[in-house]
C-alpha positions in Angstrom: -1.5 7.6 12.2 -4.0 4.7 12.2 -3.6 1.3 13.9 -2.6 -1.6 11.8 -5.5 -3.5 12.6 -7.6 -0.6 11.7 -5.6 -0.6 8.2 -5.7 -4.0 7.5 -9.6 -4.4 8.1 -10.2 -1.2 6.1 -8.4 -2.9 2.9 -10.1 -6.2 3.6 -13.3 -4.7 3.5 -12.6 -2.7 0.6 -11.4 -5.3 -1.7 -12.7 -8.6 -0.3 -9.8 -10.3 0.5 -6.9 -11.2 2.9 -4.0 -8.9 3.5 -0.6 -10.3 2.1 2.4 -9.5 4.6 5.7 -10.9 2.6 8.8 -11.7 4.5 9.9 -7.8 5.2 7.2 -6.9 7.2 5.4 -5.3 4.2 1.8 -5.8 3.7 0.1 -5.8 0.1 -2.9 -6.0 -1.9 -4.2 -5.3 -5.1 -6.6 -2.3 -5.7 -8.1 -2.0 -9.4 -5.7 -1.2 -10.9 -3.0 -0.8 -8.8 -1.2 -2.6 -5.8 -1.1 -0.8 -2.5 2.0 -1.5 -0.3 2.5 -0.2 3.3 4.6 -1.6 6.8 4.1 -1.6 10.3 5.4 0.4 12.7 5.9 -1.3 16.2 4.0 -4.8 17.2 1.5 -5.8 18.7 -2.1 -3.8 19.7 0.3 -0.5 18.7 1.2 -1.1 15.9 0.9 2.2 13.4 0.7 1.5 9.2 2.7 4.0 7.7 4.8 4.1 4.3 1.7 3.7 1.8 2.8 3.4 -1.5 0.9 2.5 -5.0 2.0 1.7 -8.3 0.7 0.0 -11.5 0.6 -3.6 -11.6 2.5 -3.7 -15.1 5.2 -1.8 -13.9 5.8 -3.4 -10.3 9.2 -3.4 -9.3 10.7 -3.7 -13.2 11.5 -0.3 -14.0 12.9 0.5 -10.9 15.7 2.8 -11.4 18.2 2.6 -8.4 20.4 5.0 -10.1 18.6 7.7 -10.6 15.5 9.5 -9.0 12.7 7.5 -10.5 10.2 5.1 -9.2 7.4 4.3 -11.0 5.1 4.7 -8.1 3.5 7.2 -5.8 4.0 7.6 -1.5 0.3 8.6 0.1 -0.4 9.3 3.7 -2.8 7.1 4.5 -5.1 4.3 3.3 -7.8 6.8 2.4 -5.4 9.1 0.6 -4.5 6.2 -2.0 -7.9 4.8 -2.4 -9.1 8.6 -3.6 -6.2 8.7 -5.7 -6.9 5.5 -7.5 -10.5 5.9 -7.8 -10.0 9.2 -9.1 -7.0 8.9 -11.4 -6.3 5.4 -12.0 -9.5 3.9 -12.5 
């Protein structure tokens, strides 16, 4: 699993700007077209990212459906793992 720092300079470098981390401990950014989500695991210098998840920026959180089994997004791995997907799908 790779650091959190690791993670976070990884997506700043890739896209320019600062890492958004909301009130739940979730940190966020915008990729193309997508928005990459993921959390930390622990604190500190040991912190781990896990929990990467994309989805499309028209359909963030709004189609939701907590009843049933879908989610208009996709869980990845890693950092590198979404990136490839989105440059190769969702560009």
């Amino acid at each position: 699993m790779a650091t959190l720092k690791n993670t976070i300079a990884k997506a700043e470098k890739l896209t320019g700007t600062k890492i958004v981390k909301d009130e739940y401990n979730q940190y966020s950014f915008i990729y193309k077209t997508r928005i990459i989500t993921f959390y930390a695991n622990g604190t500190g210098e040991n912190a781990e990212s896990h929990c990467f998840y994309s989805e499309s920026l028209t359909n963030r959180r709004t189609t939701d459906d907590r009843y049933s089994d879908y989610f208009p997004g996709i869980f990845h791995d890693n950092l590198g793992q979404a990136i490839r997907f989105i440059d190769k799908y969702r560009s």
